[in-house]
C-alpha positions as CSV (number, residue, x, y, z in Angstrom):
1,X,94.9,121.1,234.6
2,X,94.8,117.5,235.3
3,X,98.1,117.3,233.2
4,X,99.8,119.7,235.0
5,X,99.0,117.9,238.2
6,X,100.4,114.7,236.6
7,X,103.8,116.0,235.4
8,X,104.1,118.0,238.6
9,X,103.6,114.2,240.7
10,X,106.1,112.4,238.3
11,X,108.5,115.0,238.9
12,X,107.8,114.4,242.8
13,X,108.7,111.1,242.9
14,X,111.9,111.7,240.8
15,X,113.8,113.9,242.9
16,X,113.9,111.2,245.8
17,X,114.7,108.0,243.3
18,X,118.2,110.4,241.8
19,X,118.9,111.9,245.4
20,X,119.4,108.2,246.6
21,X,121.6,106.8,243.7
22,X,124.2,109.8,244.5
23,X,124.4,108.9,247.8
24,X,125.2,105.4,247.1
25,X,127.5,106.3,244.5
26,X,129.4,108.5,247.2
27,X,129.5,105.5,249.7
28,X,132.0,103.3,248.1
29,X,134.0,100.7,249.8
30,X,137.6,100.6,251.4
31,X,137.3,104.4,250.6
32,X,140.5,104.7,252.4
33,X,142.2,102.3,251.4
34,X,145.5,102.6,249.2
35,X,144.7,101.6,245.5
36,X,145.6,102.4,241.9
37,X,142.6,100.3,240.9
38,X,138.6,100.8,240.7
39,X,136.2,98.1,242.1
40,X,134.8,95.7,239.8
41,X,133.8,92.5,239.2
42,X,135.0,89.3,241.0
43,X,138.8,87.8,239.5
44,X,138.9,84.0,238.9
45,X,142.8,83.8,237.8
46,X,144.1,87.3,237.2
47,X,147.5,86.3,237.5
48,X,150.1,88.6,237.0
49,X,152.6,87.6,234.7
50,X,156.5,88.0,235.2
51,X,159.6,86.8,233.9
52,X,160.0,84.6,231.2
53,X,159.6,81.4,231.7
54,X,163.2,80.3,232.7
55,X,163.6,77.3,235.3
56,X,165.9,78.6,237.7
57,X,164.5,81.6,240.3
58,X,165.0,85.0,239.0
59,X,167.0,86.6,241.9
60,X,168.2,90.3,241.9
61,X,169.9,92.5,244.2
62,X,168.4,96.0,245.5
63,X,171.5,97.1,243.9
64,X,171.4,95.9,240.2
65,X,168.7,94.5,237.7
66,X,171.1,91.6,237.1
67,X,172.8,89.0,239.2
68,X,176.3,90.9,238.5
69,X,178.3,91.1,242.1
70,X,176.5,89.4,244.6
71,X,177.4,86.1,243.4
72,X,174.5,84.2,245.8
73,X,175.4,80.7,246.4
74,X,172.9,78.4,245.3
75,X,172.8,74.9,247.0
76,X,169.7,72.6,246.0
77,X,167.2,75.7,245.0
78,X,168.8,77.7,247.8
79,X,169.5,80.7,247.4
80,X,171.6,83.3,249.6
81,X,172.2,86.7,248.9
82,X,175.3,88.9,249.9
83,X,174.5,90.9,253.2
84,X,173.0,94.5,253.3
85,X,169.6,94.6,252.5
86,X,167.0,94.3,255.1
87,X,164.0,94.1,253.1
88,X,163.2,91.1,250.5
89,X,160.8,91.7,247.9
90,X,159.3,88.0,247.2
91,X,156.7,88.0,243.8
92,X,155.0,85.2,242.5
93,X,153.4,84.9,239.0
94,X,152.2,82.8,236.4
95,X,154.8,83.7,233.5
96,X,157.5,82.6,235.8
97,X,156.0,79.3,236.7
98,X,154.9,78.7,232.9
99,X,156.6,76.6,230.2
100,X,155.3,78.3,227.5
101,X,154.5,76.1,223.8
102,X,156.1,77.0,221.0
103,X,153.9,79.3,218.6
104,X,151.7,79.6,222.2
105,X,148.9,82.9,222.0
106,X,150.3,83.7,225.6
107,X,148.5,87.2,225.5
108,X,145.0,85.7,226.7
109,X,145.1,87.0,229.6
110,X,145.6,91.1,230.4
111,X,148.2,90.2,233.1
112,X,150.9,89.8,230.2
113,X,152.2,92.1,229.1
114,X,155.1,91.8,225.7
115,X,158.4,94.0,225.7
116,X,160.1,93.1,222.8
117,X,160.1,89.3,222.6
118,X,160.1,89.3,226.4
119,X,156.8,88.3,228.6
120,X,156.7,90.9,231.7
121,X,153.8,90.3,234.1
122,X,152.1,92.8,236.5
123,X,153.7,91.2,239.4
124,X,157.2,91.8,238.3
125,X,156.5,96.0,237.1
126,X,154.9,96.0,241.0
127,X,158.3,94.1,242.6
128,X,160.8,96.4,240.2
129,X,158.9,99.4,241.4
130,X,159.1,98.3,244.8
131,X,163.0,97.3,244.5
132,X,163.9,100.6,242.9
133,X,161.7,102.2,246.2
134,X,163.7,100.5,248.8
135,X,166.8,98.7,247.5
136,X,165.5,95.5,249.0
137,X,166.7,92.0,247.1
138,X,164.0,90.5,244.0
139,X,162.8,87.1,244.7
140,X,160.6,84.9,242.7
141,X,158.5,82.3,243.5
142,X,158.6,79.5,241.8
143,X,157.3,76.0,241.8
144,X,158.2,72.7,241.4
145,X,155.4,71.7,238.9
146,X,154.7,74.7,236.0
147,X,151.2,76.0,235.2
148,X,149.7,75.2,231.9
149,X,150.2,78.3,229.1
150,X,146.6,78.0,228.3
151,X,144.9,80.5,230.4
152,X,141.7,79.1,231.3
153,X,143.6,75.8,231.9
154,X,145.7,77.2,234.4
155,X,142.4,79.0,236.3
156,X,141.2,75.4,236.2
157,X,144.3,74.4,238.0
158,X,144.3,77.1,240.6
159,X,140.4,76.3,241.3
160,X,141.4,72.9,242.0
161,X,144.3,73.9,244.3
162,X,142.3,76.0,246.5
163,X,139.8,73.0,246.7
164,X,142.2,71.1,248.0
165,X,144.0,73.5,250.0
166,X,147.0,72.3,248.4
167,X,150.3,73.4,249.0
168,X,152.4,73.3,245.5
169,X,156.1,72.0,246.0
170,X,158.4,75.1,245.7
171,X,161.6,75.3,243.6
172,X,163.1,78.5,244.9
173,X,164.1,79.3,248.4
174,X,165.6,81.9,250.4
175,X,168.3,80.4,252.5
176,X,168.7,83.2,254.9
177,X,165.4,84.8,255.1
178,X,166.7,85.5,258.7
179,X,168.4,88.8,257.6
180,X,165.4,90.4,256.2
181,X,163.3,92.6,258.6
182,X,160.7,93.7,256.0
183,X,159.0,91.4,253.2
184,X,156.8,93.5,250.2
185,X,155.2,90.4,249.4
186,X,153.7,90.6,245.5
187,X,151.3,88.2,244.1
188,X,147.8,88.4,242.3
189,X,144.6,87.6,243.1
190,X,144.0,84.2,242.4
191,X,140.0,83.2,243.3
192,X,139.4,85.8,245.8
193,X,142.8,85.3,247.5
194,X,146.4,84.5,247.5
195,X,147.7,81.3,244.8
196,X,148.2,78.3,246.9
197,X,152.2,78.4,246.2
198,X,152.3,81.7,248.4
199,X,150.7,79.8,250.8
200,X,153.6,76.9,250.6
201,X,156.1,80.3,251.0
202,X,154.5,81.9,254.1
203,X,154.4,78.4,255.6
204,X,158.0,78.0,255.3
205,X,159.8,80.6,256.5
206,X,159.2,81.8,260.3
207,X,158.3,85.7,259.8
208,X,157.9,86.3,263.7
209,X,158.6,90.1,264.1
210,X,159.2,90.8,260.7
211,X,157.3,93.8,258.6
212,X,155.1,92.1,255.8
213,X,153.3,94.4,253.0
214,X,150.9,93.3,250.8
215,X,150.9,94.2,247.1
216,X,147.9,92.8,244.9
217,X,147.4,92.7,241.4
218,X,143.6,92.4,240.0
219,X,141.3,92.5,237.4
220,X,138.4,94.2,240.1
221,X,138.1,92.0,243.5
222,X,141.1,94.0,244.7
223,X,142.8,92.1,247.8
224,X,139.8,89.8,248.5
225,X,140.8,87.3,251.6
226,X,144.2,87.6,251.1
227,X,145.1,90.1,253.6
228,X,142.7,87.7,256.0
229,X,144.7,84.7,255.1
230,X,148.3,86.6,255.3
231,X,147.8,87.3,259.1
232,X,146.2,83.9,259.5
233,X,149.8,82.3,258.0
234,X,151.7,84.5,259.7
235,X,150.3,85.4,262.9
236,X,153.3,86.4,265.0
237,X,154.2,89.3,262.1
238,X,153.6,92.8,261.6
239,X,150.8,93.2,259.1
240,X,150.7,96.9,257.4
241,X,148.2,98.3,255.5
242,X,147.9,96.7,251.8
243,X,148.3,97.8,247.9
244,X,146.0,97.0,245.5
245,X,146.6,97.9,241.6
246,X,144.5,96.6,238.4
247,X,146.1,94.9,236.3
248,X,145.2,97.3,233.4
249,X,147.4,100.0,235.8
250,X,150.1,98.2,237.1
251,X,152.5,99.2,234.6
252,X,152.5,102.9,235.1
253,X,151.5,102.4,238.9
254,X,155.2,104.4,240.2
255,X,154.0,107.0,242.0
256,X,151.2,104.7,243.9
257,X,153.8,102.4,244.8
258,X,156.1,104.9,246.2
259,X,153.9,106.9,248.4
260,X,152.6,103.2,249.8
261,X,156.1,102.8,250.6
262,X,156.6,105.4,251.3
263,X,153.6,105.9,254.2
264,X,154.4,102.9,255.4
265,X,157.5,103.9,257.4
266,X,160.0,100.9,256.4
267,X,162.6,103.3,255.1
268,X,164.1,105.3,257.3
């Protein structure tokens, strides 16, 4: 009898202890918030790869994949593209601000991706997919000074930048950001927010009145502060509802992309 009565109280206390971890599990955060991405741990530098590692900006219009007939004119890292398109799509990412080594292991981090003997980041899949969305113009943010091709040398670097609250010299500019109306904005999370060289863009450029949307790359802290620090930079803008994809995701991350777009009401 008295082992009945025991089993019968361990069961008891059970029920309560596995009724309370469901609920939890059913209360998870930004629940209704867009993502293609789970919640995880905290990202130091998931960057999110890109282009190769040329030196000029990699520019494109809505209208191609290739600079072929729009002919920008280009004037001390200026860039201007031919008129049309309201809406710029501006990316930043470490492949396209790296100098990679000869005989370099570049695939240390997940954010690099390899298409043939090309490196393609997360950041540019997201901007592509966002280009092919709208038909807005490609821009890439580069800098002045590359980022090491050692990975954990570069989240070194980006630590110390956000220490210092440094602002990274650009090398690429849009000369007449005046004509754009609506800016997809593309970077990864860099130590819980955006990498100090989209700080140097957003300080640039006056974006009074103009339609930014955030698009994050990850490897779990999702947008962190970057949102925050977006409407912080840009206070006089119109600040809609952010996108956050895993890195792990972002190459097959279309259909979130589009109905972000899509729900947001930029294209008409």
């Amino acid at each position: 009898m008295k082992k009945i009565l025991v089993v019968l109280m361990i069961f008891a206390m059970a029920v309560p202890v596995a009724a309370c971890g469901n609920e939890r599990g059913n209360n998870t955060p930004d629940q209704n918030r867009p993502s293609a991405s789970s919640e995880g741990t905290s990202d130091s530098v998931t960057d999110d790869g890109n282009l190769q590692g040329d030196s000029d900006a990699e520019l494109t219009s809505g209208n191609a994949n290739t600079l072929d007939g729009i002919n920008p004119e280009e004037n001390d890292g200026a860039v201007r593209f031919g008129q049309g398109s309201n809406i710029l799509i501006a990316y930043f990412s470490r492949v396209g601000n790296t100098e990679w080594e000869a005989g370099v292991d570049a695939i240390t981090s997940a954010s690099i991706n390899v298409e043939g003997e090309e490196f393609v980041g997360n950041a540019e899949y997201l901007a592509k997919m966002a280009q092919e969305v709208t038909g807005g113009d490609l821009f890439l943010i580069q800098t002045e000074t590359t980022y090491p091709s050692d990975y954990r040398e570069t989240t070194d670097v980006a630590a110390e930048e956000q220490d210092d609250d440094a602002r990274p010299a650009l090398a690429s500019h849009v000369e007449n950001m005046d004509q754009y109306d609506v800016i997809v904005l593309v970077y990864p999370n860099w130590w819980g927010t955006l990498p100090q060289p989209v700080f140097t863009f957003l300080e640039e450029y006056d974006f009074a009145g103009k339609t930014i949307l955030p698009l994050c790359t990850h490897e779990g802290s999702r947008m962190g502060s970057s949102e925050r620090a977006i409407a912080e930079l840009c206070p006089d803008a119109i600040l809609l509802s952010g996108l956050d994809v895993r890195g792990s995701h972002a190459s097959s991350a279309e259909s979130d992309v589009e109905a972000w777009i899509e729900n947001s009401g930029i294209i008409k």
